[in-house]
VOSEVEX-215225 format. One record per residue (C-alpha): x, z, y; residue number from 1. Coordinates in Angstrom, 1 decimal. Each point is the difference from the previous one (the first is absolute). Layout:
{{X, Z, Y}, NUM} ...
***
This chain:
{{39.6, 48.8, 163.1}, 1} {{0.0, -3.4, -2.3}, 2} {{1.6, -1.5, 3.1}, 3} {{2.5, 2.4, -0.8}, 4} {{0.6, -0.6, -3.4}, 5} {{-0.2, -3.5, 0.4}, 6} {{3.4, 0.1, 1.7}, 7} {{1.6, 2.3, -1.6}, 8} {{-0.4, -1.6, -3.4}, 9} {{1.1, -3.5, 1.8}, 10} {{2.9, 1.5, 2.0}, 11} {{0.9, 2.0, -4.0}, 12} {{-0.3, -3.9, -1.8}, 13} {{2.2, -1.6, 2.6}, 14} {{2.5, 2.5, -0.5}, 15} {{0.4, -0.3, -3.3}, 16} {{0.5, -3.9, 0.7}, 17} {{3.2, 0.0, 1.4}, 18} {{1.3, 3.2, -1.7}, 19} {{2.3, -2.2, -2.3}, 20} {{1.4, -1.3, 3.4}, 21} {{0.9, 3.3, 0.9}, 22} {{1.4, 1.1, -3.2}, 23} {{2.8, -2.7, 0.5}, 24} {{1.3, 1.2, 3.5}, 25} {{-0.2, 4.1, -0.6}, 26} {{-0.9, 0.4, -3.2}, 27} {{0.7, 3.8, -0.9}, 28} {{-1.4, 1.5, 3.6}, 29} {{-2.8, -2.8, 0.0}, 30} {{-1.1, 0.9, -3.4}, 31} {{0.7, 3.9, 0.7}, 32} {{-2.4, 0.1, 2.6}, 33} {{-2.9, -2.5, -0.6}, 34} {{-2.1, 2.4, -1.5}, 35} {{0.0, 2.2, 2.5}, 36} {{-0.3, -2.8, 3.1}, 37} {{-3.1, -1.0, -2.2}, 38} {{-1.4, 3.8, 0.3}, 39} {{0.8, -0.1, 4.0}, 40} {{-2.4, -3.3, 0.5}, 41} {{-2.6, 2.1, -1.9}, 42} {{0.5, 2.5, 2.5}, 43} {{0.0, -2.5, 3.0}, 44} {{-3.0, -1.2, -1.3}, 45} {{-1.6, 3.1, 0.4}, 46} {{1.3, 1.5, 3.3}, 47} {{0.2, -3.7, 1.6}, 48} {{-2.7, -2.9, 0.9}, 49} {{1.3, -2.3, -2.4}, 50} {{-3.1, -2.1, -0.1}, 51} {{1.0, -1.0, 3.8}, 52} {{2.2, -2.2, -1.2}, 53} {{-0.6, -3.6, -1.5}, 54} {{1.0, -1.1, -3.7}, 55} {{2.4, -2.3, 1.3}, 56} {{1.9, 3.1, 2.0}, 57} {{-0.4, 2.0, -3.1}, 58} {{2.2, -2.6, -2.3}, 59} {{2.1, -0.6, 3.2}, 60} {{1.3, 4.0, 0.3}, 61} {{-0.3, 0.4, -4.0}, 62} {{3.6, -1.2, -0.5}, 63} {{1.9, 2.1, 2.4}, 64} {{-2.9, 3.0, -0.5}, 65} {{2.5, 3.0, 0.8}, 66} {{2.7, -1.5, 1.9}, 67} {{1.2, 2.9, 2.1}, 68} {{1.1, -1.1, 3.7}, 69} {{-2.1, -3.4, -0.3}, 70} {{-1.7, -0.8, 3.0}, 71} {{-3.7, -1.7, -0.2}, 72} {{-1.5, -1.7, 3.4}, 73} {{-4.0, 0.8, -0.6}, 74} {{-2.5, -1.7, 2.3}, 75} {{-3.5, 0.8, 0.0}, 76} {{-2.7, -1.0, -2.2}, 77} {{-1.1, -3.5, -0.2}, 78} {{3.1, -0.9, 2.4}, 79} {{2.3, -1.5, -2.7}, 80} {{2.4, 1.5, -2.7}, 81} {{2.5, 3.0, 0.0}, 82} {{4.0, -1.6, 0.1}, 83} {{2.8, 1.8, -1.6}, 84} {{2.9, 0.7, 1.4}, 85} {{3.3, 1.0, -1.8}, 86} {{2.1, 1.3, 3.2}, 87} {{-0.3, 0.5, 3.6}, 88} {{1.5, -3.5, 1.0}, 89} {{-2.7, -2.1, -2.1}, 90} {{-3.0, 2.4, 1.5}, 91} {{1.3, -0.9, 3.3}, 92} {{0.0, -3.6, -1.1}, 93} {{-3.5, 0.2, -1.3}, 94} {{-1.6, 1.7, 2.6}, 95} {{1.2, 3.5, 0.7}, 96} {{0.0, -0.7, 3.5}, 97} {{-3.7, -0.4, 0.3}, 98} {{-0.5, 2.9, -1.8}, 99} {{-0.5, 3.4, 1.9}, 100} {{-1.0, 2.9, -2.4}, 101} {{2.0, 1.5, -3.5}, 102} {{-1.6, 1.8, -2.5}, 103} {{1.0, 1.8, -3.0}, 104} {{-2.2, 0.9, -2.7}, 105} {{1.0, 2.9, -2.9}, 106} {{-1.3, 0.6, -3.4}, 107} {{1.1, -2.2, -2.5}, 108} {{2.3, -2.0, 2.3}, 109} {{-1.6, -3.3, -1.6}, 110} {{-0.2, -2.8, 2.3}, 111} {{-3.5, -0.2, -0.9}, 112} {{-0.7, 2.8, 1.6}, 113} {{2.0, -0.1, 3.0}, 114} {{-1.5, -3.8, 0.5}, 115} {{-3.7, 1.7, -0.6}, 116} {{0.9, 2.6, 2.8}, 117} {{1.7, -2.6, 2.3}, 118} {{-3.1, -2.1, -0.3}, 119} {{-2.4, 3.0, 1.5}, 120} {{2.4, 0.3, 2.6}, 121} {{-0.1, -3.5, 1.0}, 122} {{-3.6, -0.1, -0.3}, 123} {{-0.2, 2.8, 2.7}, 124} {{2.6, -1.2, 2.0}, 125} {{-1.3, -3.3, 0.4}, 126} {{3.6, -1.5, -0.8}, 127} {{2.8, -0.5, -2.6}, 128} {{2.4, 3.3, -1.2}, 129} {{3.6, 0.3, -1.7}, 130} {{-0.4, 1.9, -3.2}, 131} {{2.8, 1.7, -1.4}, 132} {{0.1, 0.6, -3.3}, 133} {{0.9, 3.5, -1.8}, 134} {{0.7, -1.2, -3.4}, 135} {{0.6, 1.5, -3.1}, 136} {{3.9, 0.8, -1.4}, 137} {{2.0, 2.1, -2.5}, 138} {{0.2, 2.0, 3.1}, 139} {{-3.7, 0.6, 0.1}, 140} {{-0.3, 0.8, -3.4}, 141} {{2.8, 2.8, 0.2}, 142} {{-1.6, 1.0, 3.3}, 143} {{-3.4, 0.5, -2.0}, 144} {{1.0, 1.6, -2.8}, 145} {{1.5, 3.0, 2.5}, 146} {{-3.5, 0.0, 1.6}, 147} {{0.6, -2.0, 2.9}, 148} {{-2.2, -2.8, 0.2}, 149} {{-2.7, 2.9, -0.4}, 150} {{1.2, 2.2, 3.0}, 151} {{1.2, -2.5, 2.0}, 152} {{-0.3, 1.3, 3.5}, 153} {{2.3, 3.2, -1.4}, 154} {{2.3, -1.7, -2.5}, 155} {{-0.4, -3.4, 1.0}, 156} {{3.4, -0.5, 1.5}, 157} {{1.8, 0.7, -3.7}, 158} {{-1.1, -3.6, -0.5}, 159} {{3.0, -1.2, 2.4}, 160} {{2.7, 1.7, -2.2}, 161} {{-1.0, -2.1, -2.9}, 162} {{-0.2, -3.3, 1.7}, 163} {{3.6, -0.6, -1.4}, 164} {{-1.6, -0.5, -3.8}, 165} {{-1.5, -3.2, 1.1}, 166} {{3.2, -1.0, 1.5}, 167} {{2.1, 0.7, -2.6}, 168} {{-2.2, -2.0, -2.9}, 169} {{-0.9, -2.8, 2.7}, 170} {{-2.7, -0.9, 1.8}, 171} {{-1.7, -2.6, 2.0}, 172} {{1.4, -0.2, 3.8}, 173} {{-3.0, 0.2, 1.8}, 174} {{-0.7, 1.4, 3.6}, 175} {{2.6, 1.4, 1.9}, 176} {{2.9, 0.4, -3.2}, 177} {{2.4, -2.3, 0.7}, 178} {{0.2, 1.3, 3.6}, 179} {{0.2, 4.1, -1.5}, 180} {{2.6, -1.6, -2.2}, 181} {{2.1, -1.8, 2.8}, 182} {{-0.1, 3.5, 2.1}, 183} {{2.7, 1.7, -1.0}, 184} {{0.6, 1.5, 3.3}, 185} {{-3.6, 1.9, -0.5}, 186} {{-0.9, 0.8, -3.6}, 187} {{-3.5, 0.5, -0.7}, 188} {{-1.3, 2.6, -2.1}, 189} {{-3.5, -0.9, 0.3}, 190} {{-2.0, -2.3, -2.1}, 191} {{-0.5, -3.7, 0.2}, 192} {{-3.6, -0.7, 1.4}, 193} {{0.9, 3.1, 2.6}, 194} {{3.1, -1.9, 0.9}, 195} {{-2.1, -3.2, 0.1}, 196} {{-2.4, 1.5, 2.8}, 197} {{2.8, 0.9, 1.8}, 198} {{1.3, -3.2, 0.1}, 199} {{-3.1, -1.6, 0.7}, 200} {{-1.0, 2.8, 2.9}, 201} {{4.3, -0.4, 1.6}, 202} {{-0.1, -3.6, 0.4}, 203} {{-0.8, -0.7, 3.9}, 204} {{-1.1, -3.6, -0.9}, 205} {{-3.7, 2.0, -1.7}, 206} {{-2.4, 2.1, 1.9}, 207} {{-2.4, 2.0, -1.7}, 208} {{-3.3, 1.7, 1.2}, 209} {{-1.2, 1.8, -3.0}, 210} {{2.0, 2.2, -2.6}, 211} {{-2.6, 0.7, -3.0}, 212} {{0.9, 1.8, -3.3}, 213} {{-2.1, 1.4, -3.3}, 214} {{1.3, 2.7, -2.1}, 215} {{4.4, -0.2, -1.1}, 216} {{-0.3, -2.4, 2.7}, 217} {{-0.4, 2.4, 2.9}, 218} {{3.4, 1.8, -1.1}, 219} {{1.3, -3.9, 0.5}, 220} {{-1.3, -0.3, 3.0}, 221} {{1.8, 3.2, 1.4}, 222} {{3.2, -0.6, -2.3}, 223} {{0.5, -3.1, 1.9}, 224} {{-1.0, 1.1, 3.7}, 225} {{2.0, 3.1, -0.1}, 226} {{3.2, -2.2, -1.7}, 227} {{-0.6, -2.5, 3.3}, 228} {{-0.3, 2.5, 2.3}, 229} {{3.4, 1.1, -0.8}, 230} {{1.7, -3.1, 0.2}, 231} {{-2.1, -1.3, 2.4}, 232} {{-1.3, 2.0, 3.2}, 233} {{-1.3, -2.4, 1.9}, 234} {{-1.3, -2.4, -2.4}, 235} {{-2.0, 3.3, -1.4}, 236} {{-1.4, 0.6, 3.8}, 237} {{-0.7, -3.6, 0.5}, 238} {{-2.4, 0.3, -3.3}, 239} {{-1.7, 3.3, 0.8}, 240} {{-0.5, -1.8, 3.4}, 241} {{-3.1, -2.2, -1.0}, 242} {{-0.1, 0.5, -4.4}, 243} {{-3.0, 2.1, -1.4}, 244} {{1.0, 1.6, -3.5}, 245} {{-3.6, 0.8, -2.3}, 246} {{0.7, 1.7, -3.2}, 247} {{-2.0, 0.5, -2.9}, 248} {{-0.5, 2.3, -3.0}, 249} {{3.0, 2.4, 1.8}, 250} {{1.6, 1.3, 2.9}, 251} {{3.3, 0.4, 0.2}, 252} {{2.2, 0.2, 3.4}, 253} {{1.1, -3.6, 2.3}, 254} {{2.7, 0.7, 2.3}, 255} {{-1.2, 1.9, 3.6}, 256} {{0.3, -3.3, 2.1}, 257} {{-3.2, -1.8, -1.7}, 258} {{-3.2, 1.6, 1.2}, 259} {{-2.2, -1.5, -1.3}, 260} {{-0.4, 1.0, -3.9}, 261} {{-3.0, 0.0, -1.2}, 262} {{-0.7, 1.8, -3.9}, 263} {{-2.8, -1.2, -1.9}, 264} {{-0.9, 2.3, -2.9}, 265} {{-2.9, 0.2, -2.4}, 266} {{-1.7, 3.5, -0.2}, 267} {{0.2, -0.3, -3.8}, 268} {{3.8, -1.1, -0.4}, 269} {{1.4, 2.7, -1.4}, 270} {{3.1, -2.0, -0.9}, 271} {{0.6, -1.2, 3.4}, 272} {{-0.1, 3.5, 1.0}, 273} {{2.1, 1.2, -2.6}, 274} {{2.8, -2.0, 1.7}, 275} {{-1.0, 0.5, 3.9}, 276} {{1.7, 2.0, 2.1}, 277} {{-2.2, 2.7, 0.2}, 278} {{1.1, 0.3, 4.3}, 279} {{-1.2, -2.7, 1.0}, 280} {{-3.8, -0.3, 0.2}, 281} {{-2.2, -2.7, -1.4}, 282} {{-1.1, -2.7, 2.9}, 283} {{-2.8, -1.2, -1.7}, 284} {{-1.5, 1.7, -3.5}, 285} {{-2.4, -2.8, -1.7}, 286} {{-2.5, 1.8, -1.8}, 287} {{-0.5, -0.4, -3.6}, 288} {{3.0, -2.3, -0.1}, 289} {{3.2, 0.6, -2.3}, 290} {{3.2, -2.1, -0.4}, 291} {{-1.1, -3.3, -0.8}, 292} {{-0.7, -2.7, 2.2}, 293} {{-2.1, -2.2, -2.3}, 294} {{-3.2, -0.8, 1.3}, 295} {{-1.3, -0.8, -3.4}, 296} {{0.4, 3.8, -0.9}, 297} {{-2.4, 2.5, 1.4}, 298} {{1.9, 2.4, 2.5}, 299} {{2.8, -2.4, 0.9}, 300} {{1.4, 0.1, 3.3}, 301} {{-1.5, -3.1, 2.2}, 302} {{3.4, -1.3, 1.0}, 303} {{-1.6, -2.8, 2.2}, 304} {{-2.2, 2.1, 1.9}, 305} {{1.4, 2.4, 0.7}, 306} {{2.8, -1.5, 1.5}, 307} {{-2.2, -2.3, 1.8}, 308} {{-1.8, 3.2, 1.3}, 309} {{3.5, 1.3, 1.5}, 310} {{0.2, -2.6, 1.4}, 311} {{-2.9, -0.4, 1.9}, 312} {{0.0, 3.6, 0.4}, 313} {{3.1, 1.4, 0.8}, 314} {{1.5, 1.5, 3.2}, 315} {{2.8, -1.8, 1.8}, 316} {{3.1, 0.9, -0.9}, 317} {{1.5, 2.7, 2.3}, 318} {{3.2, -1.1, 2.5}, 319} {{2.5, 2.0, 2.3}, 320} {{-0.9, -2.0, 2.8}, 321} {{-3.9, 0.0, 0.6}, 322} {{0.7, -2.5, 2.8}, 323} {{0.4, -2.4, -2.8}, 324} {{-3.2, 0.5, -1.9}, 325} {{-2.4, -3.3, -0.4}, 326} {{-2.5, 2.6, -1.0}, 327} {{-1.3, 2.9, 2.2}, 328} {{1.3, 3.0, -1.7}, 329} {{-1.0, 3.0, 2.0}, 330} {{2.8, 3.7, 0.1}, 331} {{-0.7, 2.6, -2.0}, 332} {{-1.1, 2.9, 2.5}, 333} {{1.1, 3.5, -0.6}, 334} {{-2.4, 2.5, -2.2}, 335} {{-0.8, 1.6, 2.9}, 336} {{-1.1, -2.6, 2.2}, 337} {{-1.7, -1.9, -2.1}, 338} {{-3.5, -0.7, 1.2}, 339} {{-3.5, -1.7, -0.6}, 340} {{0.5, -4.2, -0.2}, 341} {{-1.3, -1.5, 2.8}, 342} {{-2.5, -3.3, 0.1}, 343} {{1.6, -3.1, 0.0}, 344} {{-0.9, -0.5, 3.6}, 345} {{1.4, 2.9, 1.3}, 346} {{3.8, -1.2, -1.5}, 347} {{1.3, -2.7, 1.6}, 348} {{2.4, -2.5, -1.9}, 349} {{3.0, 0.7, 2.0}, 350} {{-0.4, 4.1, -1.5}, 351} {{0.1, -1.3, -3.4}, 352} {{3.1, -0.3, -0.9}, 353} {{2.2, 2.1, -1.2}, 354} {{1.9, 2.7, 2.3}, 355} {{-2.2, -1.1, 3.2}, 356} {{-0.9, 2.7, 2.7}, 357} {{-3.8, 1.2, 0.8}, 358} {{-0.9, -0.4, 3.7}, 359} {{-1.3, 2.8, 1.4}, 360} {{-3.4, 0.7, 0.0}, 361} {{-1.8, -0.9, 3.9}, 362} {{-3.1, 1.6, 1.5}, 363} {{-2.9, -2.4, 0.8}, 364} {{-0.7, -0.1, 3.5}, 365} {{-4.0, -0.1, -0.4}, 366} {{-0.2, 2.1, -3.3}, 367} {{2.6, 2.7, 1.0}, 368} {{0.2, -0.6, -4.1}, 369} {{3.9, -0.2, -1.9}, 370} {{0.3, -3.6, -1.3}, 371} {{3.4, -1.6, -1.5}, 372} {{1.3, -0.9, -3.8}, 373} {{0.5, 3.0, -2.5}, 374} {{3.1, 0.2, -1.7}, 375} {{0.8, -2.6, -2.4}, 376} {{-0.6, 0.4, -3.4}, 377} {{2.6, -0.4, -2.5}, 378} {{-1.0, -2.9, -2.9}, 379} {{-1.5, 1.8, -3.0}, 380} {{2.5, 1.1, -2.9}, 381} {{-2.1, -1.6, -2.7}, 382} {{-2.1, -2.9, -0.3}, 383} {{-3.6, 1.0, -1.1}, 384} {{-0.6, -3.1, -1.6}, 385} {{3.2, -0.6, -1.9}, 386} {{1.4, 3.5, 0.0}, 387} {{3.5, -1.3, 1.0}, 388} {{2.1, 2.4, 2.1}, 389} {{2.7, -0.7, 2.1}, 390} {{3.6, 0.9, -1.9}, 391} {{1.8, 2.5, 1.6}, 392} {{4.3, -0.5, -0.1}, 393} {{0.6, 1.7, -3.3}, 394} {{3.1, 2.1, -0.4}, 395} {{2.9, -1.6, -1.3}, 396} {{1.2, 2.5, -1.9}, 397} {{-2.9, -0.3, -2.4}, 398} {{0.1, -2.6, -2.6}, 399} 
***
């Protein structure tokens, strides 16, 4: 917890270093909303692992500490320092290439936070991630005021209609703007770090493996997958091919082509509740966890291991050819034919994959006994140790 409050106090003096500086550029929205940027790093601080981050990250992301569409590359810890990125072409220029996995923290929208969470992910991924950045606008504060940024899984998407505020008064081009500016063709209603995903997940030159989100940033998440999917069908197949999407602290519906979505929710967050949908069912309840994800606090939602635990843990992800499968998976039988599992002797390699035939059984000639494999069984729904279920195609309809 002093680990805590050691960086938010340092991340709260360099802000107020280069204030002045910002004062000069956009002085009536800059000094409009720094009170309230300053209240969403408190926040951060509390739902985030700020203390993963270094002093020298914490004055490097101070200046440009709510920057909505600004896109950080995170490696893990001890493996050098986070780089900012203003647009899509310099995070291509600095490494986007290399980099296989987005995520998209909520909360405050402080790129303290979303740097914190980016920082777990690395850790359990073993490699660096592309964190977007939700930021903090006029349109944000409208949206809150109207109870949005509290029920954002029901009344989140009011946030996109006030996106033009920012416009109008000016703000920083970061992410994907100038490219939602230059479409004229297409206008975008949505907001900037959703149109910034997009971007990022479109582009054919980037291949991503893992899709992670806490909080506001689930709704992101699904903002920008269902905008690409309808702009884009084959890019959108081509992603659901081979890209695992984990959640956090809500659930909230990914379009029907990716399968494998995996909710993590504390049994104790009420607030992440609050702005599930209530028809899709919890993939993993932590117990005794709530919303945040700092480690310092107690009840936090390990972010690191639990991902590394899906990881390790998970089933392969289902195909419509089982020919294709590196990994055994075996069919699911029918209720009624479902029997006992046999021993592993008894089921020869060639039976276990999916949609293979059972020889019949033969009579041994000395015994006069029955002898052959049972019927295959079908892989287990759940995990035992993880308690990760294979995602079924969820109904497009529901949002």
């Amino acid at each position: 917890m002093f680990d805590t409050a050691f960086t938010l106090s340092l991340t709260q003096f360099a802000r107020s270093l280069s204030f002045p500086e910002r004062l000069q550029h956009r002085p009536v929205r800059n000094a409009a909303l720094e009170l309230w940027r300053l209240r969403n790093i408190g926040f951060d601080a509390m739902f985030y692992d700020v203390k993963a981050l270094t002093a020298e990250e914490t004055f490097y992301v101070s200046d440009a500490i709510t920057a909505e569409g600004l896109i950080m590359i995170v490696p893990p810890t001890d493996r050098g320092m986070l780089t900012l990125c203003d647009n899509i072409d310099e995070y291509l220029l600095r490494g986007g290439l290399d980099v296989h996995a987005v995520v998209v923290a909520g909360i405050g929208g402080s790129a303290i936070g979303a740097a914190a969470f980016a920082r777990n992910v690395a850790d359990a991924l073993g490699e660096p991630v592309a964190a977007v950045l939700s930021g903090y606008g006029l349109g944000d504060m409208v949206n809150e005021a109207i109870g949005g940024a509290f029920f954002f899984g029901w009344l989140g998407h009011i946030r996109n209609d006030f996106e033009v505020l920012d416009d109008v008064v000016g703000r920083p081009h970061l992410g994907a703007y100038d490219k939602r500016r230059a479409d004229t063709a297409n206008p975008r209603r949505s907001s900037l770090d959703t149109d910034t995903v997009q971007t990022l997940l479109a582009d054919p030159r980037l291949s991503f493996h893992t899709l992670v989100g806490h909080s506001k940033g689930n709704r992101v998440l699904s903002e920008a997958l269902y905008a690409l999917k309808e702009e884009d069908q084959g890019r959108i197949r081509e992603l659901a091919a081979g890209t695992r999407i984990v959640t956090f602290g809500g659930r909230i519906a990914m379009p029907p082509d990716f399968r494998d979505v995996i909710d993590v929710v504390g049994a104790l967050d009420w607030y992440g509740e609050m702005n599930s949908r209530p028809q899709i069912e919890t993939d993993i309840s932590v117990p005794l966890a709530g919303h945040s994800t700092n480690t310092g606090f107690p009840g936090s939602l390990q972010v690191t291991r639990i991902l590394k635990d899906i990881i390790a843990h998970s089933l392969p992800m289902p195909v419509e050819n089982p020919d294709t499968l590196t990994a055994p998976i075996a069919a699911e039988p029918a209720p009624e034919t479902r029997r006992e599992k046999p021993p592993p002797e008894a089921r020869p390699d060639s039976l276990a994959r999916a949609g293979a035939e059972t020889p019949p059984p033969h009579q041994d000639p000395k015994t006069g006994t029955l002898a052959g494999p049972s019927m295959v069984q079908a892989a287990p729904e759940k995990d035992a140790r993880a308690g990760i279920r294979r995602r079924r195609p969820k109904d497009p309809t529901r949002k």
